[in-house]
C-alpha positions, 0 to 999 in steps of 0.5 A: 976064431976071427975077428971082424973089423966091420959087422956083417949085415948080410949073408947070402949063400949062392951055390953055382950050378954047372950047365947039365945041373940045371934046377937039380938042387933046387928040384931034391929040396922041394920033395918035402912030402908025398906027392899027394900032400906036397905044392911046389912053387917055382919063381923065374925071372925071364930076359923076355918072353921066348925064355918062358918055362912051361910047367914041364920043365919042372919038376923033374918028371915028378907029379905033386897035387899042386904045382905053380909058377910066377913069371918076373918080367914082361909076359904074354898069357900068364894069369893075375888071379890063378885058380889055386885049386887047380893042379896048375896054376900060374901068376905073374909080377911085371917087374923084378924091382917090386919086392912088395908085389912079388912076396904077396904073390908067392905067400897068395900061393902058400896061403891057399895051398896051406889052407887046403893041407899041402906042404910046400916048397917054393924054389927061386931059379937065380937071384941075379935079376932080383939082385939086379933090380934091387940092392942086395939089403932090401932083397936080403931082408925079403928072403929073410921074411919069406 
């Protein structure tokens, strides 16, 4: 047992991906049914528009009924209002600093693939431009929520 001489108000468990690992963790915890029972949910956050991630490179050659993407950043072509029922869908949030935003994007998707009997899986790649808009308190408790 150890004592603390400060409570901890924060936990944040980060685990470091060697280059060729790229998305492998984060791609074995979204298998969480059958593929025609399960949406999965990407969040990336881009350094500008030439980094953008194309829905093939998620996923790993796996095929669910549903699949999204939200683009944090600046973006050309990404939709506001996606079409839920489509297999693809995309949507974007133009700044990594609006938590608000962010989360009622990701539960929009969750609220209509839930609505339509899919389990889900919502994966974040990095957190560190997150962290980097926001203190590590506000994006805590919006992990902690979502």
């Amino acid at each position: 047992m150890t004592e603390r001489t400060v409570p901890a108000k924060t936990v944040m468990l980060v685990y470091e991906t060697l280059d060729d690992e790229d998305g492998e963790h984060c791609d074995a915890l979204m298998n969480v049914a059958d593929s025609n029972e399960r949406a999965e949910l990407f969040v990336t956050f881009l350094a500008d528009a030439t980094d953008r991630i194309g829905f093939g490179t998620v996923g790993m050659g796996r095929q669910p009924a549903k699949r999204g993407i939200v683009v944090v950043g600046d973006t050309m072509g990404a939709h506001d209002d996606p079409n839920y029922t489509d297999p693809l869908a995309e949507a974007a949030v133009s700044n990594a600093n609006d938590l608000r935003e962010l989360g009622q994007t990701v539960s929009r998707f969750c609220r209509a693939w839930h609505d339509q009997g899919h389990e889900i899986g919502v994966c974040f790649d990095g957190l560190g431009d997150l962290l980097d808009a926001n203190d590590a308190e506000p994006v805590f408790q919006f992990l902690h929520v979502l």
